[in-house]
PyMOL commands that place a pseudoatom at each C-alpha (Angstrom):
pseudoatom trace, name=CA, resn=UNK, resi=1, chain=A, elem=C, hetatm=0, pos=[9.344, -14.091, 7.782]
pseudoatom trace, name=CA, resn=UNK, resi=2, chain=A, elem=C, hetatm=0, pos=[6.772, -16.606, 6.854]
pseudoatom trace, name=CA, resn=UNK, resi=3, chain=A, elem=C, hetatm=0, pos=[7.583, -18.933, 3.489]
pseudoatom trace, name=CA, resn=UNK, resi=4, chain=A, elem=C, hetatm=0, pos=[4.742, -17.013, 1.312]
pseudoatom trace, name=CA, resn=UNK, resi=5, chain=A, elem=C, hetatm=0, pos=[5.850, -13.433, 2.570]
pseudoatom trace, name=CA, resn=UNK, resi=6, chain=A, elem=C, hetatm=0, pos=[9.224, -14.987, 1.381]
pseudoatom trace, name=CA, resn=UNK, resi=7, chain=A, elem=C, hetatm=0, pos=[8.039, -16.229, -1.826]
pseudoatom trace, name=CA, resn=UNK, resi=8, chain=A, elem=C, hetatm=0, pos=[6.403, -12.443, -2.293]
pseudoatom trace, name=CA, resn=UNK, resi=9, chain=A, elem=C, hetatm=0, pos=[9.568, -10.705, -2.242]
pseudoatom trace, name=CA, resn=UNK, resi=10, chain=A, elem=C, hetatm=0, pos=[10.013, -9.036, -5.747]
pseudoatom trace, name=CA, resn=UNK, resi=11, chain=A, elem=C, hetatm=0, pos=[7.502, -6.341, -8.350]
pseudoatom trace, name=CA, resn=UNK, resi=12, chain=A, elem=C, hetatm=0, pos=[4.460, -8.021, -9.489]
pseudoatom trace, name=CA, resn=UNK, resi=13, chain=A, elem=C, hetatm=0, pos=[2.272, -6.710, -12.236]
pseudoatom trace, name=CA, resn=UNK, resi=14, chain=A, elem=C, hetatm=0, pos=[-1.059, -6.907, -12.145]
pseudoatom trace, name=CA, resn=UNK, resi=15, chain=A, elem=C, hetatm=0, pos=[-2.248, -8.756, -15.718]
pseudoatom trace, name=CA, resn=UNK, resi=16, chain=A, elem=C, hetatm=0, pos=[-6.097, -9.456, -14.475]
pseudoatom trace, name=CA, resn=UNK, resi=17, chain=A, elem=C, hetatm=0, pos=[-8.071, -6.753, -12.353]
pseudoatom trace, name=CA, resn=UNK, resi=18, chain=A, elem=C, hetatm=0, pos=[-11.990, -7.163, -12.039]
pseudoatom trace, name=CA, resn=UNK, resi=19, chain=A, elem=C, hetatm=0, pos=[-13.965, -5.298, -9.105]
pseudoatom trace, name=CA, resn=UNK, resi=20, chain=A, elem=C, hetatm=0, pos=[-17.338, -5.461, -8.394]
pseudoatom trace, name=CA, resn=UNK, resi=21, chain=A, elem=C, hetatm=0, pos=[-17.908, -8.287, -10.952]
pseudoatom trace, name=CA, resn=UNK, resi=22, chain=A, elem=C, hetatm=0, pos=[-16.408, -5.642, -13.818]
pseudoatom trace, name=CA, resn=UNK, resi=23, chain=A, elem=C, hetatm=0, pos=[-13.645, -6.333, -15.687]
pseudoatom trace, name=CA, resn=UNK, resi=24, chain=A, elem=C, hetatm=0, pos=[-10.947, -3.126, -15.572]
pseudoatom trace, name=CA, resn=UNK, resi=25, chain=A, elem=C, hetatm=0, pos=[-7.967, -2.102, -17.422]
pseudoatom trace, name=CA, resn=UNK, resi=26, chain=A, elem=C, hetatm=0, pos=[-4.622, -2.724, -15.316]
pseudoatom trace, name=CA, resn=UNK, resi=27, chain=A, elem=C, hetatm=0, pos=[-2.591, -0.186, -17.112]
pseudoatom trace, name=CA, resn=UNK, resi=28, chain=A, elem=C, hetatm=0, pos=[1.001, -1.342, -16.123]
pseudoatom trace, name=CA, resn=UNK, resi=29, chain=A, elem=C, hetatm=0, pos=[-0.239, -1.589, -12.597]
pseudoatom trace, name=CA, resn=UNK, resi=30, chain=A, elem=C, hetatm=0, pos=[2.460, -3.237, -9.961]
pseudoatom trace, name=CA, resn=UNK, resi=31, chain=A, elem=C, hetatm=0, pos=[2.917, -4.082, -6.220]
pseudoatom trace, name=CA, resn=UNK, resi=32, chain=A, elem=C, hetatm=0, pos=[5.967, -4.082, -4.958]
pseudoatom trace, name=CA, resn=UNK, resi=33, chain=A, elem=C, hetatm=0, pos=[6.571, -6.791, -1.685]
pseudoatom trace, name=CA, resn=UNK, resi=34, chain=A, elem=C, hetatm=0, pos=[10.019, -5.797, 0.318]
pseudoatom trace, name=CA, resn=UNK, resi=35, chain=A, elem=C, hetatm=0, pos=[10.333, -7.375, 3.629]
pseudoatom trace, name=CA, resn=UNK, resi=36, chain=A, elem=C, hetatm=0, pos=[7.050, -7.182, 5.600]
pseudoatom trace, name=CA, resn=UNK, resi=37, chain=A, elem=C, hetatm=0, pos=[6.051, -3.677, 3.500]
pseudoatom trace, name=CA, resn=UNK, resi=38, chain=A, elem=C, hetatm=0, pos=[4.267, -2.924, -0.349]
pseudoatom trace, name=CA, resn=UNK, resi=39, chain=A, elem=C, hetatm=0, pos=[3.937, -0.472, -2.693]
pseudoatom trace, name=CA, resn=UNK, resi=40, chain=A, elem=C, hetatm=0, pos=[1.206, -0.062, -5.231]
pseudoatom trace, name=CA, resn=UNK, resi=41, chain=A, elem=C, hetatm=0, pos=[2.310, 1.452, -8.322]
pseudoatom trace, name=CA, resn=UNK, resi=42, chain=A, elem=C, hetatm=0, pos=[0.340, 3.121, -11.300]
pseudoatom trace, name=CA, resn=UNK, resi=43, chain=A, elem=C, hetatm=0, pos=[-3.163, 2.872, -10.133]
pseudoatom trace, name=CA, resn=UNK, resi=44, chain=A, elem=C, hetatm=0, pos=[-3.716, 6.609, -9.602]
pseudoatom trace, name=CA, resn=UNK, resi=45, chain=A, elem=C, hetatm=0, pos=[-2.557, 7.153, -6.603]
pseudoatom trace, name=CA, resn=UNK, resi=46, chain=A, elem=C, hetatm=0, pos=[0.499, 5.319, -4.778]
pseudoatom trace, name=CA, resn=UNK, resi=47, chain=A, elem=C, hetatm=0, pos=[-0.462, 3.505, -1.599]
pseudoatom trace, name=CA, resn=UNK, resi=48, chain=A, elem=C, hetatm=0, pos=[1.933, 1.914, 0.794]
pseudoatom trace, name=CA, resn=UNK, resi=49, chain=A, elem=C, hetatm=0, pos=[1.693, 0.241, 4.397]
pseudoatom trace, name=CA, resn=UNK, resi=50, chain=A, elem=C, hetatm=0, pos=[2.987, -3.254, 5.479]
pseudoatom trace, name=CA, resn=UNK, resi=51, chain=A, elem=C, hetatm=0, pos=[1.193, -6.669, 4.985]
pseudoatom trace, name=CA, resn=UNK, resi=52, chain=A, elem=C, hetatm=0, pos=[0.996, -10.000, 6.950]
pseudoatom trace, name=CA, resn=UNK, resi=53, chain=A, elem=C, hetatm=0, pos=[-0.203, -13.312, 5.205]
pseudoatom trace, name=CA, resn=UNK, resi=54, chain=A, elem=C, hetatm=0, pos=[-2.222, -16.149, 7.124]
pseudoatom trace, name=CA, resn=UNK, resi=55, chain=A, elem=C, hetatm=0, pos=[-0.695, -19.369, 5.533]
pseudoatom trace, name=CA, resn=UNK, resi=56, chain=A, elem=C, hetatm=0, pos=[-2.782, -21.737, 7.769]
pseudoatom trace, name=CA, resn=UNK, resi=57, chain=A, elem=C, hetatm=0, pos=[-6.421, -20.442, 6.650]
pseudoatom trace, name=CA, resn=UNK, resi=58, chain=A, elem=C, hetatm=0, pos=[-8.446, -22.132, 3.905]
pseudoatom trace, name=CA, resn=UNK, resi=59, chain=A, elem=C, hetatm=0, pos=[-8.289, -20.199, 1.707]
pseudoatom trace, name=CA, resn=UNK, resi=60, chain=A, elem=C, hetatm=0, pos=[-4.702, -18.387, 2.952]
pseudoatom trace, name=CA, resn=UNK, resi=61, chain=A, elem=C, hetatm=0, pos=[-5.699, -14.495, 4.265]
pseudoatom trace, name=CA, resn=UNK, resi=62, chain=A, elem=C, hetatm=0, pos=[-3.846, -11.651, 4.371]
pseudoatom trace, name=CA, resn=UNK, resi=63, chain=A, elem=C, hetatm=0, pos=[-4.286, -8.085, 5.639]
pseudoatom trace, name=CA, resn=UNK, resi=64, chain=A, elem=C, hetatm=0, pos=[-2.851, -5.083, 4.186]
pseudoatom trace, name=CA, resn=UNK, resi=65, chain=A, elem=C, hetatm=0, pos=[-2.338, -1.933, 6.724]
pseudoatom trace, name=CA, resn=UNK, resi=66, chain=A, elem=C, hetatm=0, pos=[-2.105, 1.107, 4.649]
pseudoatom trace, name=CA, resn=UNK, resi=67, chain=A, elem=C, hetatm=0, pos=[0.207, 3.890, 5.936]
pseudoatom trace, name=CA, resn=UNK, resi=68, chain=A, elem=C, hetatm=0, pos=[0.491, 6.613, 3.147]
pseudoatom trace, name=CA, resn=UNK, resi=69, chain=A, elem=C, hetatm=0, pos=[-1.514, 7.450, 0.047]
pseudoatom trace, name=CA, resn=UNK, resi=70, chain=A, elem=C, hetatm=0, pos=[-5.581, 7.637, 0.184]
pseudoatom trace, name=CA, resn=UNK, resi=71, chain=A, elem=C, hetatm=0, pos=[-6.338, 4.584, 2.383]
pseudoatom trace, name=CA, resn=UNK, resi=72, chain=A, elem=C, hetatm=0, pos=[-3.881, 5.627, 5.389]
pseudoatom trace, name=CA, resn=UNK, resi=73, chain=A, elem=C, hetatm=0, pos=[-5.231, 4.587, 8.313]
pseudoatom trace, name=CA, resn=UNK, resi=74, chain=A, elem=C, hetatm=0, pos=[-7.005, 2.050, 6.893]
pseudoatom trace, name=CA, resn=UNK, resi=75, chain=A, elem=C, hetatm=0, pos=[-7.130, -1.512, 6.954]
pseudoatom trace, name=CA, resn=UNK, resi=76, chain=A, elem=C, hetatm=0, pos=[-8.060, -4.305, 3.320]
pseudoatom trace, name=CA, resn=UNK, resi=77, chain=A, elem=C, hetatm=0, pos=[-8.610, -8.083, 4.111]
pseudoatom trace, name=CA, resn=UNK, resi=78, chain=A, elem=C, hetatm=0, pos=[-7.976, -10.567, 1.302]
pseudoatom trace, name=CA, resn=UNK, resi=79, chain=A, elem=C, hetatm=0, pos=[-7.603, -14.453, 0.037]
pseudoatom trace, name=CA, resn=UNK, resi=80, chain=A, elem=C, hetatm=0, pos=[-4.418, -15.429, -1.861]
pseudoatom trace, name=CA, resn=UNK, resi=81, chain=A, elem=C, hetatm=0, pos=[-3.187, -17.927, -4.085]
pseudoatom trace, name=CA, resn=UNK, resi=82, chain=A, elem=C, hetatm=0, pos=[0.857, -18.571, -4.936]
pseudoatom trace, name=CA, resn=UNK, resi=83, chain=A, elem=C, hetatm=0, pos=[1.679, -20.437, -7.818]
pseudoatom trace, name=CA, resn=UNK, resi=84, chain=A, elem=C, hetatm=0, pos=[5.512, -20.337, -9.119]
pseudoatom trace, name=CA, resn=UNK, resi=85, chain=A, elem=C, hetatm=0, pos=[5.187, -16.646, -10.266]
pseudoatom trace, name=CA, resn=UNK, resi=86, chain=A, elem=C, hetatm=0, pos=[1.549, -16.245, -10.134]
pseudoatom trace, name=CA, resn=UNK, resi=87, chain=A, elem=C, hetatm=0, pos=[-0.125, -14.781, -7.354]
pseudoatom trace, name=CA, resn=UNK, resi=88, chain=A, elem=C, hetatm=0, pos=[-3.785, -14.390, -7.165]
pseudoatom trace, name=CA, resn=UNK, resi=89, chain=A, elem=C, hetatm=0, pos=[-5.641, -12.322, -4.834]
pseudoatom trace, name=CA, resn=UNK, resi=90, chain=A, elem=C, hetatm=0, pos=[-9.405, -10.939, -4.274]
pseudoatom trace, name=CA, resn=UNK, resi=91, chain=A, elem=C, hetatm=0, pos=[-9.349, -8.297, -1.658]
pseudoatom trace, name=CA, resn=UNK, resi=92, chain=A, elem=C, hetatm=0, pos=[-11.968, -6.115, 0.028]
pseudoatom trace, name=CA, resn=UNK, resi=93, chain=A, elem=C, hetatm=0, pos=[-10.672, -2.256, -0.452]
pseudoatom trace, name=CA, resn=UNK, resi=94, chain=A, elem=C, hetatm=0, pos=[-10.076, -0.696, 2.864]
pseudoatom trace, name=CA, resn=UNK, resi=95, chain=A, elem=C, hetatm=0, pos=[-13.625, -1.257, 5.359]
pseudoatom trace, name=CA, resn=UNK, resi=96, chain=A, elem=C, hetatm=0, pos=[-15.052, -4.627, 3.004]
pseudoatom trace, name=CA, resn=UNK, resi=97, chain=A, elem=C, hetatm=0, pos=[-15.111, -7.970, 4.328]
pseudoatom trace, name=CA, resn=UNK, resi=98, chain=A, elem=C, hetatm=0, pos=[-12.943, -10.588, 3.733]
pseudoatom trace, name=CA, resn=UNK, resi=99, chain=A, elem=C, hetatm=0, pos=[-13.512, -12.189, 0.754]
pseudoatom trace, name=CA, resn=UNK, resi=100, chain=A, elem=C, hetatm=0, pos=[-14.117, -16.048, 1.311]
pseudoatom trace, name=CA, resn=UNK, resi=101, chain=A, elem=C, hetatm=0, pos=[-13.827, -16.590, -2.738]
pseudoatom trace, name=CA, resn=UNK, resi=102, chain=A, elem=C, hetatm=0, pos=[-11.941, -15.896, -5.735]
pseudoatom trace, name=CA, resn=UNK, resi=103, chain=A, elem=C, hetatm=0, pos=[-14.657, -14.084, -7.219]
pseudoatom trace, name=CA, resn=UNK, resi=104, chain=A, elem=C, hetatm=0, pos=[-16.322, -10.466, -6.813]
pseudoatom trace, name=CA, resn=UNK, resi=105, chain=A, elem=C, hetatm=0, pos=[-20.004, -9.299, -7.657]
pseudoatom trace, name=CA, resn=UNK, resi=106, chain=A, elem=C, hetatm=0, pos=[-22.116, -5.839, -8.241]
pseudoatom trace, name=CA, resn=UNK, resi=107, chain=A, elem=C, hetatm=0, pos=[-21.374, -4.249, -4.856]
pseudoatom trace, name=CA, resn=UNK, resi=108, chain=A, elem=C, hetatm=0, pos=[-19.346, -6.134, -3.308]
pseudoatom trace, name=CA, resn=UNK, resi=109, chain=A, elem=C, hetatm=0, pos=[-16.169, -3.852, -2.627]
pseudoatom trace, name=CA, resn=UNK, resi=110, chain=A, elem=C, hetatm=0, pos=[-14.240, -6.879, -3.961]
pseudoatom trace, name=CA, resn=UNK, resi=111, chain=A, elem=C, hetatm=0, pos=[-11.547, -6.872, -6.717]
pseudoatom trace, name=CA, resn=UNK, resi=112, chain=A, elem=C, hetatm=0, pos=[-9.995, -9.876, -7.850]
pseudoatom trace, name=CA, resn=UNK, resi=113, chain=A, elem=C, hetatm=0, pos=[-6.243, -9.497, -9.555]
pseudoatom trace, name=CA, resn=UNK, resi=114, chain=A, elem=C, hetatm=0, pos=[-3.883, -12.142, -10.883]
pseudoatom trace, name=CA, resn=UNK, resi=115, chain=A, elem=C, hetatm=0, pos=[-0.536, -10.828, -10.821]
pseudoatom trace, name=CA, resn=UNK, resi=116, chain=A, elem=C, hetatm=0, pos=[2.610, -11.729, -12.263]
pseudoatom trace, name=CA, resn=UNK, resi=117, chain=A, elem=C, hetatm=0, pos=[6.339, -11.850, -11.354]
pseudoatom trace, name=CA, resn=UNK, resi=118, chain=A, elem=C, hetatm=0, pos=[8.472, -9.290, -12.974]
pseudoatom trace, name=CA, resn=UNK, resi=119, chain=A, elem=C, hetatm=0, pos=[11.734, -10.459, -14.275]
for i in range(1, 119): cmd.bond("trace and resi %d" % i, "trace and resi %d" % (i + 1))
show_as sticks, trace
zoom trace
């Protein structure tokens, strides 16, 4: 297990959520990190699948792979950011690009979340 999949471990909520340059209620949203697999709570739907987390790449990358809920079968690329208990991502939903910044625009298929630690 690499040191930020490590760092991971744990329920984050998500406190910031824009997509497509829009900025959206989170509503208690969370994502859940065990081992090398997440869980995304309260956003309508519960998706799951396992993740893997680039730690040489400028900016870091990491792909989620999601097995159950609407993506399954599917595939999102992202950027991160860890920070303590702050973790920052912008991710493409499932068929997007990679982001290459922390930042999403009109059409993009980009969100951009900061999420904190739960305690």
């Amino acid at each position: 297990m690499n040191s930020n999949l490590k760092a991971l471990q744990g329920t984050w909520e998500i406190v910031t959520l824009e997509y497509d340059g829009q900025k959206m209620p989170c509503g208690g949203a969370k994502i859940v990190v065990k081992d090398a697999r997440f869980v995304s709570l309260s956003m309508g739907a519960e998706y799951e699948g396992t993740v893997s987390f680039d730690e040489s790449s400028s900016p870091k990358t990491f792909d989620m792979n999601f097995d159950k809920g609407p993506h399954k079968g599917n595939k999102s690329l992202g950027i991160y950011e860890i920070d303590g208990d702050t973790w920052k991502i912008c991710i493409g939903f499932a068929g997007k690009s990679r982001p290459t910044k922390f930042e999403t625009s009109p059409g993009s298929g980009h969100a951009l979340e900061t999420l904190r630690r739960e305690v």
